[in-house]
PyMOL Python script that loads the backbone (N, CA, C, O; Angstrom):
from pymol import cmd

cmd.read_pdbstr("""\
ATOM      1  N   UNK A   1      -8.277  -8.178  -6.028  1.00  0.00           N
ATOM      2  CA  UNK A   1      -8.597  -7.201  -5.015  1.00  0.00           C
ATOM      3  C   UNK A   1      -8.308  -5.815  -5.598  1.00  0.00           C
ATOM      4  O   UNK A   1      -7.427  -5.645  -6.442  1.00  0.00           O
ATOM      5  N   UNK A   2      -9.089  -4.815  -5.116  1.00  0.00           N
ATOM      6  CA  UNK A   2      -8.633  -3.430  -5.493  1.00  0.00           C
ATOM      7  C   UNK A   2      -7.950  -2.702  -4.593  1.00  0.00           C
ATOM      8  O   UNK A   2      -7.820  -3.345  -3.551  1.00  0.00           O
ATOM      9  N   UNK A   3      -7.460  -1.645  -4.547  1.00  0.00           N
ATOM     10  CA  UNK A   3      -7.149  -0.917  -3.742  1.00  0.00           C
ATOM     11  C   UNK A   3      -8.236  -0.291  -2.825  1.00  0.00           C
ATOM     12  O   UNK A   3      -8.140  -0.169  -1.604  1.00  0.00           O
ATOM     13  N   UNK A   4      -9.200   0.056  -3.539  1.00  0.00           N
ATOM     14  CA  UNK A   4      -9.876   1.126  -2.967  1.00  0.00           C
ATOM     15  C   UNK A   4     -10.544   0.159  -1.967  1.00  0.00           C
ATOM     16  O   UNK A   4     -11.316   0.876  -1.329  1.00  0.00           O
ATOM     17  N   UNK A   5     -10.639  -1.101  -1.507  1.00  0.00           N
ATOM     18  CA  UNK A   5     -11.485  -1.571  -0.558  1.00  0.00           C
ATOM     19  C   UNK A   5     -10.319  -1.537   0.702  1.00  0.00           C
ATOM     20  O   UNK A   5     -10.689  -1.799   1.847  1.00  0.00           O
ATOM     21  N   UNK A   6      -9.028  -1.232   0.442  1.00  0.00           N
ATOM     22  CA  UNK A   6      -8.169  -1.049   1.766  1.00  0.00           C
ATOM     23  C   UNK A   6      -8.242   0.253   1.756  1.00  0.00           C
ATOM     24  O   UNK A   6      -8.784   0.543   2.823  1.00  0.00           O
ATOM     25  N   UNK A   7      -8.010   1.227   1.165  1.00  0.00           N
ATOM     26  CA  UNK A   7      -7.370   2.563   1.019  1.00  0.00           C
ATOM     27  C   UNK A   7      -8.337   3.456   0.612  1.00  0.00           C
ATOM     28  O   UNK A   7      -8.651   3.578  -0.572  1.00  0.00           O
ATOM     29  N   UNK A   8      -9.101   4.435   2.001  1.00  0.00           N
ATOM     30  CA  UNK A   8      -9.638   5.852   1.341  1.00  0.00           C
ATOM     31  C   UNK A   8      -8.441   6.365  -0.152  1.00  0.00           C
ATOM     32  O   UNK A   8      -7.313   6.131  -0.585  1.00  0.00           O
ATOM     33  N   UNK A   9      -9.505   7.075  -0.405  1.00  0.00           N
ATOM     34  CA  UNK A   9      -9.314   8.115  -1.938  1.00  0.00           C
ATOM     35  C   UNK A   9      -8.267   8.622  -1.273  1.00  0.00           C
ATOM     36  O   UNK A   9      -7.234   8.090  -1.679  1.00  0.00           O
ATOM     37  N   UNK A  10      -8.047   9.515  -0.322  1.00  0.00           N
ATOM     38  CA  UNK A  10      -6.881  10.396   0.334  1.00  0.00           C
ATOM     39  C   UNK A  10      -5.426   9.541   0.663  1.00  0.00           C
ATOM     40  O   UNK A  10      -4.262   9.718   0.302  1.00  0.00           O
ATOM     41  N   UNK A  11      -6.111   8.505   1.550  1.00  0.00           N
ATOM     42  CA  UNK A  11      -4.435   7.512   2.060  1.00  0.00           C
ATOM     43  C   UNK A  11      -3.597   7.408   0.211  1.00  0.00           C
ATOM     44  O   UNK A  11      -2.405   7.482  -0.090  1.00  0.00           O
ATOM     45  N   UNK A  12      -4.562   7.259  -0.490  1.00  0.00           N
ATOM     46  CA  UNK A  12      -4.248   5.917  -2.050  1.00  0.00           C
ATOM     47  C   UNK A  12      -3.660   7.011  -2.780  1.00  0.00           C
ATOM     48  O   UNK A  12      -2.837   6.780  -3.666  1.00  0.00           O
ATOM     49  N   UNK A  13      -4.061   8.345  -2.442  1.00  0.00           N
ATOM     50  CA  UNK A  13      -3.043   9.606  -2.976  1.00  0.00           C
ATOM     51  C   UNK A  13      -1.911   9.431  -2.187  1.00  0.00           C
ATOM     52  O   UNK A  13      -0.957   8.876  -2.732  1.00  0.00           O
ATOM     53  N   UNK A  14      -1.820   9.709  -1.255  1.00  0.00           N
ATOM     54  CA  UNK A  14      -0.486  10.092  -0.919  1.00  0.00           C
ATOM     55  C   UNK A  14       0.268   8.192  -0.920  1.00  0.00           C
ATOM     56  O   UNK A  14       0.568   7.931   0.246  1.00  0.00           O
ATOM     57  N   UNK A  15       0.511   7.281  -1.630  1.00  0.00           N
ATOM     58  CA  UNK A  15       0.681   6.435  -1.687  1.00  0.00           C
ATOM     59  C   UNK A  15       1.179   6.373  -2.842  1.00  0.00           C
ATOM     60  O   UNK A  15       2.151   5.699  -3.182  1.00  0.00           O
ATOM     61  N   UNK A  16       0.637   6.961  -3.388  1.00  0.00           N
ATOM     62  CA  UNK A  16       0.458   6.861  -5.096  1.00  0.00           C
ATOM     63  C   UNK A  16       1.319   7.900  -5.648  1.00  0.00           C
ATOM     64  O   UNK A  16       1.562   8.017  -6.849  1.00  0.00           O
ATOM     65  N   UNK A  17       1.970   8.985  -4.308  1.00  0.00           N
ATOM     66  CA  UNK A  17       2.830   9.664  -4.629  1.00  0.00           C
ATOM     67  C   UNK A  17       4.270   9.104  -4.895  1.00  0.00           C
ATOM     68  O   UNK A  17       5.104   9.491  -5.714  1.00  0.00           O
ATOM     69  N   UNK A  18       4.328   8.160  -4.045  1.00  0.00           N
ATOM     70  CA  UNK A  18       5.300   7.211  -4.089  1.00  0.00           C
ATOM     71  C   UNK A  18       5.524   6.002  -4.932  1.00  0.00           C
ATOM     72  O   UNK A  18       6.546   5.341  -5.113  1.00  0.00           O
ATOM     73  N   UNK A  19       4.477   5.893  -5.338  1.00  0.00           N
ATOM     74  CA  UNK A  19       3.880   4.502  -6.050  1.00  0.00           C
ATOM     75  C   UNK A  19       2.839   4.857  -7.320  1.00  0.00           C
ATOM     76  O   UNK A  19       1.660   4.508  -7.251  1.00  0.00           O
ATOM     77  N   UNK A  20       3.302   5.486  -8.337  1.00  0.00           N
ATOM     78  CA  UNK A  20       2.573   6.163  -9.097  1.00  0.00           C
ATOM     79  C   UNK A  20       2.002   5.346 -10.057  1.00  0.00           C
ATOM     80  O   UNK A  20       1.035   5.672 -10.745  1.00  0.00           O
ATOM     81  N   UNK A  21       2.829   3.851 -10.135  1.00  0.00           N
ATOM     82  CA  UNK A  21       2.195   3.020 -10.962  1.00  0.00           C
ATOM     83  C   UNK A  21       0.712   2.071 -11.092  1.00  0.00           C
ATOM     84  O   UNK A  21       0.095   1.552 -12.023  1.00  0.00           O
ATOM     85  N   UNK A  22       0.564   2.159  -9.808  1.00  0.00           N
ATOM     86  CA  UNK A  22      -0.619   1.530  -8.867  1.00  0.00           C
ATOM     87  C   UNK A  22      -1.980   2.118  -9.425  1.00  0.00           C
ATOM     88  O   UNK A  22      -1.808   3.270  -9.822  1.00  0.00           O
ATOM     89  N   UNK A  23      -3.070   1.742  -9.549  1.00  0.00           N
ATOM     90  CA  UNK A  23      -4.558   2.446  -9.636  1.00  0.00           C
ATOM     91  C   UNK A  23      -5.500   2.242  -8.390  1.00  0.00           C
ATOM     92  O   UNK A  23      -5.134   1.216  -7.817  1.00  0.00           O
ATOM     93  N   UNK A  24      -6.208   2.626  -7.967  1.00  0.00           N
ATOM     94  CA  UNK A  24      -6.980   2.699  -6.883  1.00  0.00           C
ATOM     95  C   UNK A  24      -8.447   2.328  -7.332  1.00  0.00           C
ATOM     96  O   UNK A  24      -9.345   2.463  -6.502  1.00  0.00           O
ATOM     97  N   UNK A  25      -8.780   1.806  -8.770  1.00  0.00           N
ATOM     98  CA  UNK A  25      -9.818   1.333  -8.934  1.00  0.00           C
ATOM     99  C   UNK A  25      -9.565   0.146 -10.064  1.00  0.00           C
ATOM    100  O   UNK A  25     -10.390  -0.161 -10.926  1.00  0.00           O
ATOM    101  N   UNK A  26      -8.144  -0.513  -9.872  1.00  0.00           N
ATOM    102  CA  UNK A  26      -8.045  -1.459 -10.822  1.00  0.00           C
ATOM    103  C   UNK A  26      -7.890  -2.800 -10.039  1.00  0.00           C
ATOM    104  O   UNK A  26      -7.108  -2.937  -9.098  1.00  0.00           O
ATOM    105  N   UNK A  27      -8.571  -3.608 -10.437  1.00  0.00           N
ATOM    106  CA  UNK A  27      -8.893  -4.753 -10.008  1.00  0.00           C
ATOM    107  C   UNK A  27      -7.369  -5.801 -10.008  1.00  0.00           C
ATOM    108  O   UNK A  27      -7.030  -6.132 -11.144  1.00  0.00           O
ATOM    109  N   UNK A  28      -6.618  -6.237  -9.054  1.00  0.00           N
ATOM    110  CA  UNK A  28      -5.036  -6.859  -9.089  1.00  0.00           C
ATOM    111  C   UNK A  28      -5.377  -8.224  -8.676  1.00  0.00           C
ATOM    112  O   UNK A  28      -6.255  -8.406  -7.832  1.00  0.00           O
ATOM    113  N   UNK A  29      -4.704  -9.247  -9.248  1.00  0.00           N
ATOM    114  CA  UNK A  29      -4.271 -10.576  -8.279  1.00  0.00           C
ATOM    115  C   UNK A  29      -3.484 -10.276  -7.176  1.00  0.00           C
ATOM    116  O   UNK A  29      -2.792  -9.311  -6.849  1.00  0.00           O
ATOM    117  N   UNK A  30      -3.901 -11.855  -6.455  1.00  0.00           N
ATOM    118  CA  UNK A  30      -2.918 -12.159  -5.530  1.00  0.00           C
ATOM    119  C   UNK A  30      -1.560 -11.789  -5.772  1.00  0.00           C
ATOM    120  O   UNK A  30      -0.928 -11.032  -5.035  1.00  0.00           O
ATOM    121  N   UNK A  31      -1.136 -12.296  -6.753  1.00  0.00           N
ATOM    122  CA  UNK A  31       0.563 -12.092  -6.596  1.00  0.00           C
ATOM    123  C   UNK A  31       0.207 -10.552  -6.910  1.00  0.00           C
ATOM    124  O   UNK A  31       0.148  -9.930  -5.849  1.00  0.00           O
ATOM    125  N   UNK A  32      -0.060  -9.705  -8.085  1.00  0.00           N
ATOM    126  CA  UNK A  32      -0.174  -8.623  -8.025  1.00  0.00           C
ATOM    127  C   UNK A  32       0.126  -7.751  -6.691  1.00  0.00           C
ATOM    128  O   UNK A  32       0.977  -6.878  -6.523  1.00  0.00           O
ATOM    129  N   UNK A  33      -0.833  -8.259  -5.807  1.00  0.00           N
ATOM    130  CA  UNK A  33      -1.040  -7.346  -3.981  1.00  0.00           C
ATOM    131  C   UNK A  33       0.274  -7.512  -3.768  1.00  0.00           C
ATOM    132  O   UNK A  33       0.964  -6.493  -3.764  1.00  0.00           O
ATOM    133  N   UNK A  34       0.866  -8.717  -3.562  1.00  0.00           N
ATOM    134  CA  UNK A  34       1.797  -9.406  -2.887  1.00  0.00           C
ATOM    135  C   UNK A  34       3.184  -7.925  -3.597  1.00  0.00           C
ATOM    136  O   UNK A  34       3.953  -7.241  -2.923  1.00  0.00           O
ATOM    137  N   UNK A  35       3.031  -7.934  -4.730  1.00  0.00           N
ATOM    138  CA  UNK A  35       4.475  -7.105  -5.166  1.00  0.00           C
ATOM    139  C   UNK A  35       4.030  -5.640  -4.815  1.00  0.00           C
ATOM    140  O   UNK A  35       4.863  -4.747  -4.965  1.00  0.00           O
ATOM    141  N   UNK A  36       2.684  -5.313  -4.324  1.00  0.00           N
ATOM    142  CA  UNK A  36       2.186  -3.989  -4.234  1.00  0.00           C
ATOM    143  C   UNK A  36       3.163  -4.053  -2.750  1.00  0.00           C
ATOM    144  O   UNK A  36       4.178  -3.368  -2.629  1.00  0.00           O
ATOM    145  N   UNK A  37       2.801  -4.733  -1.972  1.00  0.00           N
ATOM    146  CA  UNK A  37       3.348  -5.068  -0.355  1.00  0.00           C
ATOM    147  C   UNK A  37       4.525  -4.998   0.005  1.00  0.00           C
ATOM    148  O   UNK A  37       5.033  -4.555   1.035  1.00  0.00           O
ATOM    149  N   UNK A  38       5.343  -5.890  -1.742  1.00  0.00           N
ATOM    150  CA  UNK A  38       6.332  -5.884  -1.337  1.00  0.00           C
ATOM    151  C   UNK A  38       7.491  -4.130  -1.965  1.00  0.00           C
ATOM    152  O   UNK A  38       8.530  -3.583  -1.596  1.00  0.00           O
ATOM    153  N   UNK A  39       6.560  -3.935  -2.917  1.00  0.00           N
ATOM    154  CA  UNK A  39       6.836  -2.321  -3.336  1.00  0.00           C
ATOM    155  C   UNK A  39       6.885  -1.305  -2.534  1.00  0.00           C
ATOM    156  O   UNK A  39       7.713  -0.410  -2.702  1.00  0.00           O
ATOM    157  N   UNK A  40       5.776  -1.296  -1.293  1.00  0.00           N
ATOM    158  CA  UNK A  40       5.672  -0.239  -0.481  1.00  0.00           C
ATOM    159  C   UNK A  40       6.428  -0.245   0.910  1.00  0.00           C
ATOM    160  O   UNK A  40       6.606   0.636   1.751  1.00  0.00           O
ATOM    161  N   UNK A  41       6.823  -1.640   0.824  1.00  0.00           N
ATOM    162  CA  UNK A  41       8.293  -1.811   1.832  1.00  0.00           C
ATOM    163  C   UNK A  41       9.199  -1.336   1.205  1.00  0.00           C
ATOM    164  O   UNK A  41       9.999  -0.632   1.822  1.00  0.00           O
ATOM    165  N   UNK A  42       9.360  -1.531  -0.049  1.00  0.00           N
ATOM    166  CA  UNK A  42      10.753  -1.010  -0.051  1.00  0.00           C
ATOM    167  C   UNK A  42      10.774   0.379  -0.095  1.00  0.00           C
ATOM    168  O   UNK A  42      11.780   0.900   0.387  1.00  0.00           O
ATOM    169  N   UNK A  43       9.585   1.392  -0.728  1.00  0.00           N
ATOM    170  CA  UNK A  43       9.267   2.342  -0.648  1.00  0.00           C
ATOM    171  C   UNK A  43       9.608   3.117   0.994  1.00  0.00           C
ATOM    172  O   UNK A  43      10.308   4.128   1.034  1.00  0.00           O
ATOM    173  N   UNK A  44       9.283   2.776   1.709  1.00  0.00           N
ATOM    174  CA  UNK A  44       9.076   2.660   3.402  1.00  0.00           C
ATOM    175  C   UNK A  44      10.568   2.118   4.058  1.00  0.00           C
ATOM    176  O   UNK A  44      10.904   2.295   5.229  1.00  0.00           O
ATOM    177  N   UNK A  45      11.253   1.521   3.167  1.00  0.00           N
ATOM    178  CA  UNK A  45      12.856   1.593   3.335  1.00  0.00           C
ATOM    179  C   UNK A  45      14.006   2.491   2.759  1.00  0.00           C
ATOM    180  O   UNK A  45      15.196   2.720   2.971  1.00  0.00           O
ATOM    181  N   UNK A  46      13.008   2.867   1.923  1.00  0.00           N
ATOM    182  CA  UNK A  46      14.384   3.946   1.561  1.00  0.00           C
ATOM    183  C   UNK A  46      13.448   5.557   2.172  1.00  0.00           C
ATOM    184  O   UNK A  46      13.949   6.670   2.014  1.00  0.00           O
ATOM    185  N   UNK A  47      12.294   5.377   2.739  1.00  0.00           N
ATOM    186  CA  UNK A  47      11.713   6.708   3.528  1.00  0.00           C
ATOM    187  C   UNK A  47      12.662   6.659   4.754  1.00  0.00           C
ATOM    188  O   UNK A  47      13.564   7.472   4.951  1.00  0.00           O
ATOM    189  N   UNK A  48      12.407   5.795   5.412  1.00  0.00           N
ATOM    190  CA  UNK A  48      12.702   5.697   6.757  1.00  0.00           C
ATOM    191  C   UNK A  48      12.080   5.541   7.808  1.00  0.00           C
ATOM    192  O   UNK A  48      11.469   6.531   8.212  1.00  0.00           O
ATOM    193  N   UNK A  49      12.035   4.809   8.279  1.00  0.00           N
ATOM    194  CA  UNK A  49      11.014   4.468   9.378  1.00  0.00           C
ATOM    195  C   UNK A  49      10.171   5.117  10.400  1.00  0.00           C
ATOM    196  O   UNK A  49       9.112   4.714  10.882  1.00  0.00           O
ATOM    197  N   UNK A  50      11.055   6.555  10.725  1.00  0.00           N
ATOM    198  CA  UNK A  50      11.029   7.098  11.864  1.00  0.00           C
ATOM    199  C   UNK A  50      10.305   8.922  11.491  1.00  0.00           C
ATOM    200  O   UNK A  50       9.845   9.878  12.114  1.00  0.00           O
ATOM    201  N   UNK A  51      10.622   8.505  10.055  1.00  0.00           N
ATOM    202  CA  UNK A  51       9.767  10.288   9.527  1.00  0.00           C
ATOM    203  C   UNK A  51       8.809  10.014   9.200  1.00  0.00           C
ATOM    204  O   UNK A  51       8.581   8.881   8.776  1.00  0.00           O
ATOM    205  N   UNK A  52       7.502  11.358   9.310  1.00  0.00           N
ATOM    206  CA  UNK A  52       6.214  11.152   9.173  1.00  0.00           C
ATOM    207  C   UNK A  52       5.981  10.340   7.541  1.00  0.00           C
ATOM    208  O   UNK A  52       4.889   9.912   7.167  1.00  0.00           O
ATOM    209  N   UNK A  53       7.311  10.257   6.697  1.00  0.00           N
ATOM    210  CA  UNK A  53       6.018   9.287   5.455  1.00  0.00           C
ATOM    211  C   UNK A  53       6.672   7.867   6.007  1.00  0.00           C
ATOM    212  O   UNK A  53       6.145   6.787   5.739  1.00  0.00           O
ATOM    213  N   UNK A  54       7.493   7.946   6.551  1.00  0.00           N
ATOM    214  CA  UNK A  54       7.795   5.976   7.320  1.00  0.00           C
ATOM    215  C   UNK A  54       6.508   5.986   7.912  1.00  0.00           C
ATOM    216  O   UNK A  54       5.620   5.254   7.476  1.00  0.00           O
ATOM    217  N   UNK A  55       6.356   6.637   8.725  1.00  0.00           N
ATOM    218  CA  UNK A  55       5.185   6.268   9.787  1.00  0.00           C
ATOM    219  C   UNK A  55       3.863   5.645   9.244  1.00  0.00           C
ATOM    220  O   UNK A  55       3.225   4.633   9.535  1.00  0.00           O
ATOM    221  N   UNK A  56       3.699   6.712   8.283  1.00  0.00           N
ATOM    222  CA  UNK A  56       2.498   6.787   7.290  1.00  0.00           C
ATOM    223  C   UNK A  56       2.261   5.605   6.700  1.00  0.00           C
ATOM    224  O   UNK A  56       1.204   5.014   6.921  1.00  0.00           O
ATOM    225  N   UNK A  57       3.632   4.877   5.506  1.00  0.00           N
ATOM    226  CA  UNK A  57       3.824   3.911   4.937  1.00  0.00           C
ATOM    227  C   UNK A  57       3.675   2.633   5.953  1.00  0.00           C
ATOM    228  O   UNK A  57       3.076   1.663   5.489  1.00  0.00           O
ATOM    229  N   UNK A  58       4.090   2.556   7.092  1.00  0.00           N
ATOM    230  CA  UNK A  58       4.194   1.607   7.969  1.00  0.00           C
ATOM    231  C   UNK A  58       2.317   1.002   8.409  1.00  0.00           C
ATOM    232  O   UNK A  58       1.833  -0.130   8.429  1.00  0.00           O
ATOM    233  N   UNK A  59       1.697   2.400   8.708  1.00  0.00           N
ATOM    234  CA  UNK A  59       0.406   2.150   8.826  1.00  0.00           C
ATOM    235  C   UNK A  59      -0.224   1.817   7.703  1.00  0.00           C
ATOM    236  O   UNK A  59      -1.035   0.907   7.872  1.00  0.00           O
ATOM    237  N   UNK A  60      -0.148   2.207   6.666  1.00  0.00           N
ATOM    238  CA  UNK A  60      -0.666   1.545   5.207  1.00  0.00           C
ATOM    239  C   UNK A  60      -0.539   0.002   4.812  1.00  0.00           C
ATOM    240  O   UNK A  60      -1.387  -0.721   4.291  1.00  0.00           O
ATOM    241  N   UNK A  61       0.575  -0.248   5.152  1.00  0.00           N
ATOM    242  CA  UNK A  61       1.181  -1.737   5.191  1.00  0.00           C
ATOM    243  C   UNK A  61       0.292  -2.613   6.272  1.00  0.00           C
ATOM    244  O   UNK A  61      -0.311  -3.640   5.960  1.00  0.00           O
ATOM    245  N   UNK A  62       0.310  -2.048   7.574  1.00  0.00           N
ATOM    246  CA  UNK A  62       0.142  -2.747   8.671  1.00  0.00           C
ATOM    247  C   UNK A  62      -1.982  -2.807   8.277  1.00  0.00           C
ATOM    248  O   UNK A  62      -2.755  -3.704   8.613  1.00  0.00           O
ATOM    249  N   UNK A  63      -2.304  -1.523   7.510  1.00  0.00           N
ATOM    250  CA  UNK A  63      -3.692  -2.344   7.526  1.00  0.00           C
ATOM    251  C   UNK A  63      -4.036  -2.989   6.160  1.00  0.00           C
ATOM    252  O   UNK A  63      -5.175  -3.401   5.940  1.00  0.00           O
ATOM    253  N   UNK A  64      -2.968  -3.080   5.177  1.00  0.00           N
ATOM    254  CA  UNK A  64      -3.132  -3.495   4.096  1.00  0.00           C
ATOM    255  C   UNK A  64      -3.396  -5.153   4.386  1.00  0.00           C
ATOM    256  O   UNK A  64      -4.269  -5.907   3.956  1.00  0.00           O
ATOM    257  N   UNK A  65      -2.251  -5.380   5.309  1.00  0.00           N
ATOM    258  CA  UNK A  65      -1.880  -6.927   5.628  1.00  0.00           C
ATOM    259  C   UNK A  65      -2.774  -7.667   6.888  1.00  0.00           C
ATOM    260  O   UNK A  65      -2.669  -8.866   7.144  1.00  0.00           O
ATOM    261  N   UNK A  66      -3.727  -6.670   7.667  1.00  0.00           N
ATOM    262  CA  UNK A  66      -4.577  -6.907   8.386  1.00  0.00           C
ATOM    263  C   UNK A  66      -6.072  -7.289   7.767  1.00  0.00           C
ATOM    264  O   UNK A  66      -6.618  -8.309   8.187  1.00  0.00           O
ATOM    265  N   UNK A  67      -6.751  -6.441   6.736  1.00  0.00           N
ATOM    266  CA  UNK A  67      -7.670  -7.573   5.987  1.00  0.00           C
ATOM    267  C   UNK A  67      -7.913  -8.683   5.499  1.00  0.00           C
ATOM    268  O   UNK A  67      -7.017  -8.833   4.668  1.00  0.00           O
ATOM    269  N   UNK A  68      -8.673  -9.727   5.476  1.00  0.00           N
ATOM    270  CA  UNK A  68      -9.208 -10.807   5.557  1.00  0.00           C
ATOM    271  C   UNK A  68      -9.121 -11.020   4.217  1.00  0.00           C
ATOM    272  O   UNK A  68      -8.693 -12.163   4.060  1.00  0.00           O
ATOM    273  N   UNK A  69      -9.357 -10.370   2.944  1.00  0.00           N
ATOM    274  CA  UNK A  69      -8.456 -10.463   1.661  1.00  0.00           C
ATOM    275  C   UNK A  69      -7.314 -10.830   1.619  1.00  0.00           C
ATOM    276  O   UNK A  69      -7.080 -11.870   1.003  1.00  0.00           O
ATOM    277  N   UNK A  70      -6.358 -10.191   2.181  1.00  0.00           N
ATOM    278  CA  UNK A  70      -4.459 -10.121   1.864  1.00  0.00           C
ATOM    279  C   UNK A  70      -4.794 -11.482   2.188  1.00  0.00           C
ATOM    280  O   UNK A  70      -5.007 -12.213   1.221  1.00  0.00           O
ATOM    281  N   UNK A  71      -4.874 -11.909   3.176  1.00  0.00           N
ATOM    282  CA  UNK A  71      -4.534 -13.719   3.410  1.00  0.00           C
ATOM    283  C   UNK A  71      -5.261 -14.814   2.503  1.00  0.00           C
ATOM    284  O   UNK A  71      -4.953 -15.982   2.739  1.00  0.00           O
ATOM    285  N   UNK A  72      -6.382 -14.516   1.284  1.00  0.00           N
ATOM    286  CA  UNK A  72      -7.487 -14.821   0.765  1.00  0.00           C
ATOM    287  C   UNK A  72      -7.114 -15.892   0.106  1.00  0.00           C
ATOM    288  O   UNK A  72      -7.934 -16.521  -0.564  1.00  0.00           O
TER     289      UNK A  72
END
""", "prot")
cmd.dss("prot")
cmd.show_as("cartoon", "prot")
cmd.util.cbc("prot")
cmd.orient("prot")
């Protein structure tokens, strides 16, 4: 899966601010996603839940894990 089929160009920046290792046009495995998921939680745990990049991160997650891919 790539990124870019979850994540506009804009969300995958500010994501990528946090997560700089990631590409937005590189093709990942399953387990790959799976440590992306589990990267941007922890990312989203040491933000904080309750400030605008928790919020942000929380919605990234929540539609990352809502496509019909993530479960594939």
């Amino acid at each position: 899966m790539k990124l870019n089929t979850v994540y506009s160009k804009q969300e995958f920046n500010k994501i990528h601010k946090f997560m700089p290792s990631w590409n937005y046009d590189e093709e990942y495995t399953d387990e790959e996603i799976d440590s992306f998921d589990e990267e941007i939680e922890d990312v989203l745990d040491s933000s904080g839940y309750i400030t605008e990049d928790g919020i942000f991160l929380t919605n990234m997650i929540d539609k990352l894990r809502t496509i019909p891919e993530y479960w594939g």
